[in-house]
C-alpha positions as CSV (number, residue, x, y, z in Angstrom):
1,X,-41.8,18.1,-40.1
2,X,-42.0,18.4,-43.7
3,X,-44.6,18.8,-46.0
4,X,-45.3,15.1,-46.8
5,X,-45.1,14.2,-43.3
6,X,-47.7,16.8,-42.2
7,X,-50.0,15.6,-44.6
8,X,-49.9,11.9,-43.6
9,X,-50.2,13.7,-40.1
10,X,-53.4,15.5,-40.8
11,X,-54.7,12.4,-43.2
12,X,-54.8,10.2,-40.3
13,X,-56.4,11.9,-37.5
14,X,-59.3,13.1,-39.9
15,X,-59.3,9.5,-41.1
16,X,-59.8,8.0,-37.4
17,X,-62.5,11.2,-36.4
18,X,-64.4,9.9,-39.6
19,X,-64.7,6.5,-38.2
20,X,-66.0,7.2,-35.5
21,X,-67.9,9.5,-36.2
22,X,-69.5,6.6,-39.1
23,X,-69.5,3.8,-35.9
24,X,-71.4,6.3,-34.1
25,X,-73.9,6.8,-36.9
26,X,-74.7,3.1,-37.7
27,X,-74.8,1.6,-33.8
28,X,-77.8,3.7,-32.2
29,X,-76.5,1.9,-28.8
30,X,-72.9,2.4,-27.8
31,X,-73.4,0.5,-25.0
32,X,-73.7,-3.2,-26.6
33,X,-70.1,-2.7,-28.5
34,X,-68.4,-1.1,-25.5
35,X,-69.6,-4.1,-23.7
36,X,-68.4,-6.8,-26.6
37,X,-65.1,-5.0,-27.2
38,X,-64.5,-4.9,-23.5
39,X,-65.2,-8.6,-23.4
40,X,-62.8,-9.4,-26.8
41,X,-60.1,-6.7,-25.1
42,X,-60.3,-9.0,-21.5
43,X,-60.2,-12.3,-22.9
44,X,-57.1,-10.6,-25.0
45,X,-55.1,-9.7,-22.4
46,X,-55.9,-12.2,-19.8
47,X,-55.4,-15.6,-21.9
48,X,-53.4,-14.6,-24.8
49,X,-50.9,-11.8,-23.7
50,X,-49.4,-13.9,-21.0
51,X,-48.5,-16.6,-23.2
52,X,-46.9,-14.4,-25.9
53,X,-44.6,-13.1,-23.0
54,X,-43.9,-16.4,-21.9
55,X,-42.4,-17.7,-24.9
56,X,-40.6,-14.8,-25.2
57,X,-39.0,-14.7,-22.3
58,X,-38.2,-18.4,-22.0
59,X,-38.9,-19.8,-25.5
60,X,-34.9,-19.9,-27.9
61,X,-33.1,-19.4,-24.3
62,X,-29.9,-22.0,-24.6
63,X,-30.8,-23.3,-21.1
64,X,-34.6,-24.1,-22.4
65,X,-32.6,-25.6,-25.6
66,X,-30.5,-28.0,-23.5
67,X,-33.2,-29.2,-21.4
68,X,-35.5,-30.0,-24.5
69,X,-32.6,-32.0,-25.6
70,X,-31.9,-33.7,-22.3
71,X,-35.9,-34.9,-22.5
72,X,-35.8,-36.0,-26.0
73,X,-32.6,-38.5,-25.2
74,X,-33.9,-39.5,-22.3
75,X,-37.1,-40.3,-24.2
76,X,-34.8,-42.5,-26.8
């Protein structure tokens, strides 16, 4: 690693400990954020995640393409 990269290295790990750390100070009750950032993190993954990997698994496929455009001139 060189010099620069080392220091970007160090920056950012003392960066994320001092957030915390600040978090820590200013919420007296961890428990209430766990709790909402659990909720945000579920409703995350279980309703939004899916559909990302949906699209990107079947959105620009050229079978997907041919069918949109069998519906639309059928639809004509």
């Amino acid at each position: 690693m060189t010099c620069c990269e080392t220091f970007k290295y160090i920056f950012w790990r003392t960066f994320i400990v001092l957030i915390v750390y600040f978090i820590s100070l200013f919420v007296p009750n961890i428990n209430i954020l766990l709790t909402i950032g659990g909720s945000l993190l579920g409703v995350l993954l279980s309703i939004f995640v899916p559909v990302i990997f949906y699209n990107r698994a079947y959105g620009n496929t050229e079978k997907n393409l041919k069918l949109l455009k069998r519906e639309k001139e059928e639809d004509e």
